[in-house]
N, C-alpha and C positions, 0 to 999 in steps of 0.2 A: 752766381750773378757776376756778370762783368762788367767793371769800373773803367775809368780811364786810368787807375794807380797797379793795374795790374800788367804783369811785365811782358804779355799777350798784346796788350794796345800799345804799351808803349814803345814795341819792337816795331811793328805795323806803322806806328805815327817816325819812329826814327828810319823806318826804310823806304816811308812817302818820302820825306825831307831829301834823305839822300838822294832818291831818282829824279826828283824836281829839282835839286840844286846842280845834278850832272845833266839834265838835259838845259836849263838854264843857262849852262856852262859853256856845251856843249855848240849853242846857238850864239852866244856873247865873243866867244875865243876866237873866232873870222876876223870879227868885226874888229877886236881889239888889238890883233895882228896887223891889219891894213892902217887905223890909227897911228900906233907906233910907227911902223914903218914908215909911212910918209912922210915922217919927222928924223930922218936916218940920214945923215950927212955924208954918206958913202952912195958910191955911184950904179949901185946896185940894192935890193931889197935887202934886210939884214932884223931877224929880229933873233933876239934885242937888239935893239940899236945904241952902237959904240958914241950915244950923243947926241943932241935936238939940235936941228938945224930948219930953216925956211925954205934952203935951198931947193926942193922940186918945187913947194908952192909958188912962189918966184918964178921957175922957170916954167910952170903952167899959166903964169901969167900975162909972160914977159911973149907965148908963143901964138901967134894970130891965128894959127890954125886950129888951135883949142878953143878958144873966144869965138872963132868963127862957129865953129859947131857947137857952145854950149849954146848959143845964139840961134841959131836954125832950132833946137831939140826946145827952149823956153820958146821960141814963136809957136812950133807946134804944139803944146802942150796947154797952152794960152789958148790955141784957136780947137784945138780936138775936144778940150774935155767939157767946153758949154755946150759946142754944137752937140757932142755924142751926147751927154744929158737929157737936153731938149729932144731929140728924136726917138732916144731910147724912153721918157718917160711918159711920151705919147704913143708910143709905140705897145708900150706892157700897158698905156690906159686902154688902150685899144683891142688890145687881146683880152687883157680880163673884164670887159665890160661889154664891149660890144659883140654880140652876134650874127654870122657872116659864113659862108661855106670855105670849109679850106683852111679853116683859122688854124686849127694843128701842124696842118703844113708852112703855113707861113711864117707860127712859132718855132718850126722845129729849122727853116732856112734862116732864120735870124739868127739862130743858136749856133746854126753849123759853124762857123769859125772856132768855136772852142773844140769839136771834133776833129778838123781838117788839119793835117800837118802845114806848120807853119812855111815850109819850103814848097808842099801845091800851092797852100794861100798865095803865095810871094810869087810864083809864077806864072799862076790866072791872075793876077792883078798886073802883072808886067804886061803880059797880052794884050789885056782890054787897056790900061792907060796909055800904051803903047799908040795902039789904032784910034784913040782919043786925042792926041798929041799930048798927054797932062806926065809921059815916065819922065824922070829926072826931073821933074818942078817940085817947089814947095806944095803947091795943091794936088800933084799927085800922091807924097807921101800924107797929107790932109785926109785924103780919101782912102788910103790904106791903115793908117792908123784909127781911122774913125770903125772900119771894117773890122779889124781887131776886137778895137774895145767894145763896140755897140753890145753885144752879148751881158758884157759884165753890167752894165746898166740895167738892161732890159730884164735882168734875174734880178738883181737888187730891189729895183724898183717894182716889180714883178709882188715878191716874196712882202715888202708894205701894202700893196695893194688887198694881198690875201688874207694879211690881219688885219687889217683896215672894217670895221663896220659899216657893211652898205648902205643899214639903215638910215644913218646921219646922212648921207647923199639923196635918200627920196624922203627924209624926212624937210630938209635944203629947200627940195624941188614941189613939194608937198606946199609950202610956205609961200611958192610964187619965184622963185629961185632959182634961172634957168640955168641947162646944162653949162653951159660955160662960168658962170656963175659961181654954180657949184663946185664945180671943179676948183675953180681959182682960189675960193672961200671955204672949203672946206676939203677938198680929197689933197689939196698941195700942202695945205701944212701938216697933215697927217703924213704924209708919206714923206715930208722932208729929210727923215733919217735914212731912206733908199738912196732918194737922189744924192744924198752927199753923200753916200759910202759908194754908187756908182759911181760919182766925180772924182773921189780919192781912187779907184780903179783903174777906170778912165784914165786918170794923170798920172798914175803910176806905169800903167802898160804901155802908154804912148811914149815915155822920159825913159824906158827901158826897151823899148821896143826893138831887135834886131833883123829877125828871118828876114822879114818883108820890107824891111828899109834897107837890105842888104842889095834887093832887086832894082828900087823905085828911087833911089838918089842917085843923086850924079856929084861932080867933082865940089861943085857950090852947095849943092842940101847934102852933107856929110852930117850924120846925125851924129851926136855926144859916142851913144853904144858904138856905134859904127867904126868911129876913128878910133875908140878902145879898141878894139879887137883888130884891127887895121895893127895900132903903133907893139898892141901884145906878143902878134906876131912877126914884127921887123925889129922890136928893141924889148931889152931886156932892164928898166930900172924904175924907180919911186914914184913915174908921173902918175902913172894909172894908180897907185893907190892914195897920190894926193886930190885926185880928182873923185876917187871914190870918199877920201874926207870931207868934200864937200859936199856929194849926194846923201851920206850919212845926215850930215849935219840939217837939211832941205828936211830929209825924212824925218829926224825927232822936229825942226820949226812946227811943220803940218801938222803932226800929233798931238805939239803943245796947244797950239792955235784951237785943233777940233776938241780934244779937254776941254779947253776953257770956256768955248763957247757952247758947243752943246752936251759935251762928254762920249768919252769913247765905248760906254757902257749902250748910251742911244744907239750910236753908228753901229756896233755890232749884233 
């Protein structure tokens, strides 16, 4: 018979630990690299660093042209991830509920984004906003970032609706409870866990988004990603990982935020 005191399990239990402590590690050690660093009072990246200093956060402060672009990348992010929500989660009500010819085809063009390399995306969307007059405006990158993300809602949301019990919706409607009704009173707070792990998507794809914002901006909608990879390849020092300490820092607020209020155990 085997125990947990037998030295069988307990080699098993100490070579789990191990592999979960290196991969933990393994994912943590980025992160803690760019932290330090950005705190490096030398004019170039430096870990360890010979000393804590302010100095890049300061001087990402101090620079209009980073403010200007973390400022375009929070308008967008603010304006992409309700709209994408909203259309995405009308969009998956619409597919798993209603019946229509074509539906698979029109699930499967909604999805195609996640398939298509993001360099065609970014060049059929130069095209068309182009002959739109919307390339280079804020509302054309609106419209490319929303194109991105809509997929990841549309699955999210998608994926509650299919555990979702139908019955309580014609049970709703059974009572006198019309469709809209229903919906509003009973299929939204159910699948509230989709939509807001779509909106965390949403807002993470659109606040990191490159390929296609690389085609659709102009000198004034320079997105946050955009001017990183812009300044990575003209200079070599601490900004970019002081501004990666604040994206860090955005990243655990939201996570705290979504714990507390619904838990991240829901969302997932």
């Amino acid at each position: 018979m085997v125990t947990d005191r037998t030295p069988r399990v307990r080699l098993q239990r100490w070579l789990l630990t191990l592999a979960g402590t290196g991969v933990y590690a393994f994912l943590a050690l980025p992160v803690l690299v760019i932290l330090l660093s950005a705190f490096s009072p030398q004019p170039y990246p430096q870990f360890p660093p010979q000393g804590i200093s302010l100095r890049w956060i300061r001087a990402l402060l101090d620079d209009p042209g980073w403010l200007d672009s973390l400022k375009v990348s929070v308008v967008l992010l603010l304006v992409v991830t309700p709209l994408t929500v909203l259309i995405g989660t009308f969009a998956a009500w619409a597919l798993a509920r209603l019946q229509f010819r074509h539906r698979e085809a029109l699930q499967a063009f909604i999805l195609s984004p996640l398939m298509i390399p993001q360099v065609v995306l970014g060049i059929a969307l130069l095209y068309v906003l182009t002959a739109a007059g919307l390339a280079g405006t804020l509302s054309g990158l609106v419209i490319g970032h929303m194109v991105v993300a809509l997929p990841y809602v549309v699955r999210t949301v998608s994926v509650s609706l299919a555990a979702m019990d139908r019955r309580l919706e014609t049970v709703a409607m059974s009572l006198g409870a019309g469709r809209w009704y229903s919906f509003r009173h009973v299929t939204l707070p159910l699948i509230k866990p989709g939509m807001l792990a779509g909106a965390v998507f949403a807002g993470v794809t659109s606040f990191g988004e490159v390929s296609v914002s690389l085609f659709l901006s102009a000198p004034e909608t320079i997105t946050i990603p955009i001017r990183v990879f812009n300044y990575v390849d003209q200079t070599f020092d601490p900004t970019v990982n002081a501004i990666s300490v604040i994206f860090i820092l955005l990243a655990v607020l939201i996570l705290l935020v979504i714990e507390r209020t619904m838990g991240l155990v829901k969302l997932l």
